[in-house]
Structures are given as C-alpha cells and as structure tokens.
KELUM-972333 format. One record per residue: residue number from 1; residue in one letter; x, y, z of N, C-alpha, C, O in turn. Coordinates in steps of 0.2 Angstrom, whole numbers. Last residue first. Layout:
<r i="NUM" aa="A" n_east="X" n_north="Y" n_up="Z" ca_east="X" ca_north="Y" ca_up="Z" c_east="X" c_north="Y" c_up="Z" o_east="X" o_north="Y" o_up="Z"/>
...
end
This chain:
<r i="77" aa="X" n_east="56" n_north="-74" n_up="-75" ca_east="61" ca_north="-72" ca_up="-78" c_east="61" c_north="-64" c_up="-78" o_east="65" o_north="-61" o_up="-81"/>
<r i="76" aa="X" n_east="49" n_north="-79" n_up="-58" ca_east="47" ca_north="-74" ca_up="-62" c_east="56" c_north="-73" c_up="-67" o_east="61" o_north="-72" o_up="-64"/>
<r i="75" aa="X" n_east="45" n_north="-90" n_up="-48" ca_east="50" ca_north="-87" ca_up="-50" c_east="47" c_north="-84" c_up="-56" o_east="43" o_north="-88" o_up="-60"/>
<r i="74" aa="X" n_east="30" n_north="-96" n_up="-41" ca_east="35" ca_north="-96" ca_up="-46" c_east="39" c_north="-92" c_up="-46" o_east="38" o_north="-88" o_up="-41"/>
<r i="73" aa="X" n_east="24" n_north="-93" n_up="-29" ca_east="20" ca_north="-96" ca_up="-34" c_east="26" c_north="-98" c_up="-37" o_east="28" o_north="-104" o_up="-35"/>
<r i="72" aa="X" n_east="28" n_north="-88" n_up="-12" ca_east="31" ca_north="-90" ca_up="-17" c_east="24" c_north="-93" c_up="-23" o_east="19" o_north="-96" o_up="-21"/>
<r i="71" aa="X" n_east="13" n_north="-82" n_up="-1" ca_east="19" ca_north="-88" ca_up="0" c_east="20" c_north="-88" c_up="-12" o_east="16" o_north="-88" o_up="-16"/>
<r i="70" aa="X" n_east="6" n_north="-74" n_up="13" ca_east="10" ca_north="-75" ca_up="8" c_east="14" c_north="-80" c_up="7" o_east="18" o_north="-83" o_up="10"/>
<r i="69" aa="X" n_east="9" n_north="-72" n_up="28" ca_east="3" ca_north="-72" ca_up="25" c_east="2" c_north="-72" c_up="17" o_east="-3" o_north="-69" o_up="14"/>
<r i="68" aa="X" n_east="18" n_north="-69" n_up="42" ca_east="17" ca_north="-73" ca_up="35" c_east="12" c_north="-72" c_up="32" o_east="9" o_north="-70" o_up="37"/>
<r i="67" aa="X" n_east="19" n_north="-65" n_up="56" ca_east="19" ca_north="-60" ca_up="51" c_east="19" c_north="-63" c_up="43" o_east="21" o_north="-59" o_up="38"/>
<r i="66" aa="X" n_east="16" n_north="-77" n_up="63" ca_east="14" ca_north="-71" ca_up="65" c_east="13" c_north="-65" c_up="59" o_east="8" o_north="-62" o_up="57"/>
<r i="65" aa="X" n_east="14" n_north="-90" n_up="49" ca_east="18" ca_north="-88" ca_up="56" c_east="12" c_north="-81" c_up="58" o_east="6" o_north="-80" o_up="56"/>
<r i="64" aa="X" n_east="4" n_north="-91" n_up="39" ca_east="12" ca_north="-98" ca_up="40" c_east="15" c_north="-95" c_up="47" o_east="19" o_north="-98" o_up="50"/>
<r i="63" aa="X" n_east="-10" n_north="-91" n_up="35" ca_east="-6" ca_north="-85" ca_up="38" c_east="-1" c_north="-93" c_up="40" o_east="-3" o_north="-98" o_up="42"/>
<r i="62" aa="X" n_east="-17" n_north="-95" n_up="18" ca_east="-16" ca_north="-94" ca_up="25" c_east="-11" c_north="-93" c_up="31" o_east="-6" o_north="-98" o_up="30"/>
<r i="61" aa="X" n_east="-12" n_north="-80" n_up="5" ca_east="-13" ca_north="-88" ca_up="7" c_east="-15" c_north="-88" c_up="15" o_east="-15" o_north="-82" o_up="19"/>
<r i="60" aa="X" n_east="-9" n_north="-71" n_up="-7" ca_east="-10" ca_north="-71" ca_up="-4" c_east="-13" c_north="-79" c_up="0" o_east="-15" o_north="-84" o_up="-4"/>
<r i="59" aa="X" n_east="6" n_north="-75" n_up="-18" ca_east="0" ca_north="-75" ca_up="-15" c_east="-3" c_north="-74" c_up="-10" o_east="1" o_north="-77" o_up="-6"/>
<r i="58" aa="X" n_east="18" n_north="-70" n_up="-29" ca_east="16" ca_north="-68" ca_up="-24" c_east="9" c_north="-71" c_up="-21" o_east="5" o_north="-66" o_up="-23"/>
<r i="57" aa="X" n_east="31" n_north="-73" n_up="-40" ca_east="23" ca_north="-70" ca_up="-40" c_east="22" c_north="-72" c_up="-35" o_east="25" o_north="-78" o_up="-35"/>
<r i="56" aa="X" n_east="48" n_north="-63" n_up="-42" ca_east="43" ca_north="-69" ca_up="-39" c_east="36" c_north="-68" c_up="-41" o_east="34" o_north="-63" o_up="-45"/>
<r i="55" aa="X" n_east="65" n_north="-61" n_up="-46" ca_east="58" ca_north="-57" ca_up="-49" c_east="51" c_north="-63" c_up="-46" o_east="49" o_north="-67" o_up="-51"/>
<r i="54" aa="X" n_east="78" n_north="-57" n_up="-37" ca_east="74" ca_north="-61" ca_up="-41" c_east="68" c_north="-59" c_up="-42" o_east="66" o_north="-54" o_up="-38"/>
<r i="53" aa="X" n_east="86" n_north="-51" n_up="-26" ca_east="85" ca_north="-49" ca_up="-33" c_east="80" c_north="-52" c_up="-37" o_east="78" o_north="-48" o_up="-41"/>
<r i="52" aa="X" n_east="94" n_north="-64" n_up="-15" ca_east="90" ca_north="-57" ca_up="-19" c_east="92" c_north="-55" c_up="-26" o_east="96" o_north="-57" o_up="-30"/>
<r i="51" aa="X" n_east="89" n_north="-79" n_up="-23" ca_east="93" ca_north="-75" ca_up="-20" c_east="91" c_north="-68" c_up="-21" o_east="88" o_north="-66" o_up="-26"/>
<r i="50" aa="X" n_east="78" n_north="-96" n_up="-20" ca_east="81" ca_north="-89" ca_up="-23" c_east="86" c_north="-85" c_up="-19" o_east="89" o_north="-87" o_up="-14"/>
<r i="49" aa="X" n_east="73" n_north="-112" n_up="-20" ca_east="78" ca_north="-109" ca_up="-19" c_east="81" c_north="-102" c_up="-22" o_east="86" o_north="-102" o_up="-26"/>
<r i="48" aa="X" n_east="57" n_north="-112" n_up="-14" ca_east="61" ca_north="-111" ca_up="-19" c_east="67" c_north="-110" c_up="-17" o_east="68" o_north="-106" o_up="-12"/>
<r i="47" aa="X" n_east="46" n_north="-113" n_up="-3" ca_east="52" ca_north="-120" ca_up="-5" c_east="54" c_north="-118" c_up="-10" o_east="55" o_north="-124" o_up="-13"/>
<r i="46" aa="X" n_east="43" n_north="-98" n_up="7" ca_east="44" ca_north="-102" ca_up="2" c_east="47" c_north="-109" c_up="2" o_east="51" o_north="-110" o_up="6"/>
<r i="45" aa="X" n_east="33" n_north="-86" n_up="13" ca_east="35" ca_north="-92" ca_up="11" c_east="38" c_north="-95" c_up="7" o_east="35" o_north="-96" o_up="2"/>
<r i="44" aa="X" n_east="35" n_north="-68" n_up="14" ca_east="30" ca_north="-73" ca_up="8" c_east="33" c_north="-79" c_up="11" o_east="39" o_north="-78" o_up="11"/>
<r i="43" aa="X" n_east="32" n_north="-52" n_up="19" ca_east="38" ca_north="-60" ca_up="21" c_east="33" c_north="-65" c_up="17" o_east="27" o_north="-65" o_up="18"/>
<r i="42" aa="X" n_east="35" n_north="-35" n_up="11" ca_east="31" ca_north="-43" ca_up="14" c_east="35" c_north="-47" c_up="15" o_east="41" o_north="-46" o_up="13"/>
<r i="41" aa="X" n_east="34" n_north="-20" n_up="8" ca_east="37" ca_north="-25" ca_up="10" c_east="34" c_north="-29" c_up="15" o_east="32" o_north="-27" o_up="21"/>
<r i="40" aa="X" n_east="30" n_north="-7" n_up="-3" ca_east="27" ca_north="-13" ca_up="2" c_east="32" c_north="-18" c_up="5" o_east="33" o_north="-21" o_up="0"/>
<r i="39" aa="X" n_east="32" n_north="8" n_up="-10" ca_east="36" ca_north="1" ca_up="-11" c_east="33" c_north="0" c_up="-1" o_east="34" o_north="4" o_up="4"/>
<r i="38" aa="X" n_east="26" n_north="17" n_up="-23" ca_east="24" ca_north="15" ca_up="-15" c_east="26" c_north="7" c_up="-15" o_east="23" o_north="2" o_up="-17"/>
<r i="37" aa="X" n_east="29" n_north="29" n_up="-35" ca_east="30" ca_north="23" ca_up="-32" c_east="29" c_north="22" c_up="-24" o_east="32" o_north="25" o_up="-20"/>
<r i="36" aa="X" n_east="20" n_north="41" n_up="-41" ca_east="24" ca_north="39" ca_up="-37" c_east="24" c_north="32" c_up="-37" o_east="19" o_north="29" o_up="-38"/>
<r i="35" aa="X" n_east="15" n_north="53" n_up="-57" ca_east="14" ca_north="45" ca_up="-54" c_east="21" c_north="44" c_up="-48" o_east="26" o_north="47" o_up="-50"/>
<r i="34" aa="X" n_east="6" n_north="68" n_up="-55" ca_east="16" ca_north="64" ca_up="-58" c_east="13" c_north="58" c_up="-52" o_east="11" o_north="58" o_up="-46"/>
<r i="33" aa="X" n_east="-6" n_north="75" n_up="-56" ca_east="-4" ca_north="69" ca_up="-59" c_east="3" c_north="66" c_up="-60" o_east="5" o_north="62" o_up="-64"/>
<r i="32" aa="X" n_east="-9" n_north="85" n_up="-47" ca_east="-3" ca_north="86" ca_up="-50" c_east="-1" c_north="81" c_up="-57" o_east="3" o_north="82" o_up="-62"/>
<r i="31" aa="X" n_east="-19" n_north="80" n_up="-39" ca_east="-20" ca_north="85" ca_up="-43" c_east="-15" c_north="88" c_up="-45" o_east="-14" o_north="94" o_up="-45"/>
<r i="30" aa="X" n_east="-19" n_north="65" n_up="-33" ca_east="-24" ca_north="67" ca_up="-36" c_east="-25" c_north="73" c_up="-39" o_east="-30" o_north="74" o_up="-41"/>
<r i="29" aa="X" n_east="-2" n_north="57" n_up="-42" ca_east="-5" ca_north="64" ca_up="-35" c_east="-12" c_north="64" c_up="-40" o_east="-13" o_north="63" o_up="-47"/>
<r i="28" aa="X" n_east="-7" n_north="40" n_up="-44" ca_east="-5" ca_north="44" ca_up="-47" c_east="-7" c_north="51" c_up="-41" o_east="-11" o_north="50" o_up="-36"/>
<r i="27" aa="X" n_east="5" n_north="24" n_up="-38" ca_east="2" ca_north="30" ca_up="-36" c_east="-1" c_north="38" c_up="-41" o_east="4" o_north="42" o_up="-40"/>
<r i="26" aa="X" n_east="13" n_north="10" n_up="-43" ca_east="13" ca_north="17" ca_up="-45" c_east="7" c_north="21" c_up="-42" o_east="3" o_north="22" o_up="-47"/>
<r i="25" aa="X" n_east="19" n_north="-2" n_up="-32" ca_east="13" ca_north="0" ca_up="-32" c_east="13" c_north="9" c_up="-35" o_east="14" o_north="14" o_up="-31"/>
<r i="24" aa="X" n_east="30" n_north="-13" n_up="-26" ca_east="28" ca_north="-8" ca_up="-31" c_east="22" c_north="-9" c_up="-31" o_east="20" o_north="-15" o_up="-31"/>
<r i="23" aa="X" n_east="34" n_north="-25" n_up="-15" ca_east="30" ca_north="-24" ca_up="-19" c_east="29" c_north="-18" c_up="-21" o_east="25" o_north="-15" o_up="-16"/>
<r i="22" aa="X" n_east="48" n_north="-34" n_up="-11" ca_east="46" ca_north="-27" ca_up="-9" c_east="39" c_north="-28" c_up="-16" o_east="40" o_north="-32" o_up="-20"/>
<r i="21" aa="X" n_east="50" n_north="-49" n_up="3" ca_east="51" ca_north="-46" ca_up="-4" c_east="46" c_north="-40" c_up="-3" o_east="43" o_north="-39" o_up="2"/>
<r i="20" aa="X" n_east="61" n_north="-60" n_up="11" ca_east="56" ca_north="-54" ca_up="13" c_east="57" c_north="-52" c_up="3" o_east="61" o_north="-53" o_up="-1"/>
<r i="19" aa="X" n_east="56" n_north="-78" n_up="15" ca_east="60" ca_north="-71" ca_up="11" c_east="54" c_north="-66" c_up="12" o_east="48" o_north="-65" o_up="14"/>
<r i="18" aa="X" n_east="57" n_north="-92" n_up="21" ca_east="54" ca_north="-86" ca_up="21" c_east="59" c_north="-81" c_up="19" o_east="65" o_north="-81" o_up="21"/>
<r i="17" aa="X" n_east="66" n_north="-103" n_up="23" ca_east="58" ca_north="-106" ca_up="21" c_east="54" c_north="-97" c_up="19" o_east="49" o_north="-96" o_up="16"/>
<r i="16" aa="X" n_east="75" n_north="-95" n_up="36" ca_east="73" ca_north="-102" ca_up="35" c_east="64" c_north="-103" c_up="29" o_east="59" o_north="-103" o_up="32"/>
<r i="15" aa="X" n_east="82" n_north="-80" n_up="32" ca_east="76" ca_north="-83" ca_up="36" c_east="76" c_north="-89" c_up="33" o_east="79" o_north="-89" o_up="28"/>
<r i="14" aa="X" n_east="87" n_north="-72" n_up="22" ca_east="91" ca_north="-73" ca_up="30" c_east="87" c_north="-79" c_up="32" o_east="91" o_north="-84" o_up="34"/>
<r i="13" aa="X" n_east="83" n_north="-65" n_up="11" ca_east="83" ca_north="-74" ca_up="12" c_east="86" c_north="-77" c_up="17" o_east="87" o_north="-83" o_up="17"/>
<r i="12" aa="X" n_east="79" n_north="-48" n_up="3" ca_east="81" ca_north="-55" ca_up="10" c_east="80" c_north="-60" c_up="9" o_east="74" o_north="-61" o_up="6"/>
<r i="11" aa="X" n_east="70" n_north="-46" n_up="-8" ca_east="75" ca_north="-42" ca_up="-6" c_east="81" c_north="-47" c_up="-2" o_east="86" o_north="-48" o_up="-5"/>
<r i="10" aa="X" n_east="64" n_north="-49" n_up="-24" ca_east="65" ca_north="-54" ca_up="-19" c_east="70" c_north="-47" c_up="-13" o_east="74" o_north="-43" o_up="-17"/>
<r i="9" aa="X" n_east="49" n_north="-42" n_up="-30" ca_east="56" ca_north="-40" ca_up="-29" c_east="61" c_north="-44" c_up="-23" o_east="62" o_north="-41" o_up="-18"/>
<r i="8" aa="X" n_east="34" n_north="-46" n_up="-37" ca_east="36" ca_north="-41" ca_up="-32" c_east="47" c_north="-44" c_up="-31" o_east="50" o_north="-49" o_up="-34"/>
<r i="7" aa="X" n_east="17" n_north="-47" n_up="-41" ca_east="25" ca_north="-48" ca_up="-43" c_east="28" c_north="-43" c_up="-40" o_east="26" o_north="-37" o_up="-40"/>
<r i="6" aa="X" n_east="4" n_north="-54" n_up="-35" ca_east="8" ca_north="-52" ca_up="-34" c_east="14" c_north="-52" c_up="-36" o_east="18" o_north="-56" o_up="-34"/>
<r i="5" aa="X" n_east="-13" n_north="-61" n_up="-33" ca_east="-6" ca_north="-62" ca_up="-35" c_east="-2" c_north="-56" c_up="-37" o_east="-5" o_north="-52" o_up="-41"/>
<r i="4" aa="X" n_east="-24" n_north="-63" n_up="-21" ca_east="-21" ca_north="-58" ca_up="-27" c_east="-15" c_north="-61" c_up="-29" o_east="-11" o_north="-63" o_up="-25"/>
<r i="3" aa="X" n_east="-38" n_north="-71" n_up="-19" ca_east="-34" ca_north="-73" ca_up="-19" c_east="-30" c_north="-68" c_up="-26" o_east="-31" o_north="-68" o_up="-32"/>
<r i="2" aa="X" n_east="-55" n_north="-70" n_up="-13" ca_east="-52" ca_north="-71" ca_up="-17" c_east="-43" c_north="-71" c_up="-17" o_east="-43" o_north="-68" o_up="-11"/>
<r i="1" aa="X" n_east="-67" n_north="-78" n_up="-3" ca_east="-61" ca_north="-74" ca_up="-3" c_east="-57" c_north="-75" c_up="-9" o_east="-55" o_north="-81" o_up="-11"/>
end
C-alpha cells in the first residue's frame, strides 16, 4: 500500500486531536478545457497545535476512529 500525501487547508479544530481540512483538486472539462476546483473534505489527526487557515501535509494512514484515516505530517509555511 502506498501512502499519498497531501496539502490541504486546515478548515475546523472543534474536535479533540482531529481537524477537519479541505483538499483541492484542479479538474480539467474533457471538451471545453476550463480547469475547476473540486474541494474534498477530510478529518486527519493530529498532535499539532493549529488554527484554521493553516496550510498542512496530509497522509493517508491506519483508520484512528470511524471517519479518521488521515493524520497531520507537518505544517506547511
């Protein structure tokens, strides 16, 4: 299994140890070509201290709750 990392967008910190963040992803139309945005939102883990807004990298990992399956690497400047 390999393992993707991910920069994505702190949104929530409501949660104990978990943040929710948004993941972009540009889409091109297959017959128009104007590029879209397709924004993901996950719950990643963490022991970081963030606030929204921050800029994270993201892993895929083994599942920490029901809906967990992610967890913080670093803070992203």
């Amino acid at each position: 299994m390999t393992t993707s990392k991910l920069v994505a967008k702190v949104i929530s910190t409501k949660m104990t140890k978990t943040v929710v963040v948004a993941v972009e992803t540009p889409k091109r139309h297959p017959l128009y070509g104007k590029f879209s945005r397709n924004t993901k939102k996950l719950k990643a883990h963490t022991d970081i201290q963030l606030v929204a807004g921050d800029m994270v990298e993201i892993t895929s990992s083994k599942p920490f709750g029901k809906t967990v399956y992610f967890r913080v690497v670093r803070k992203v400047n």
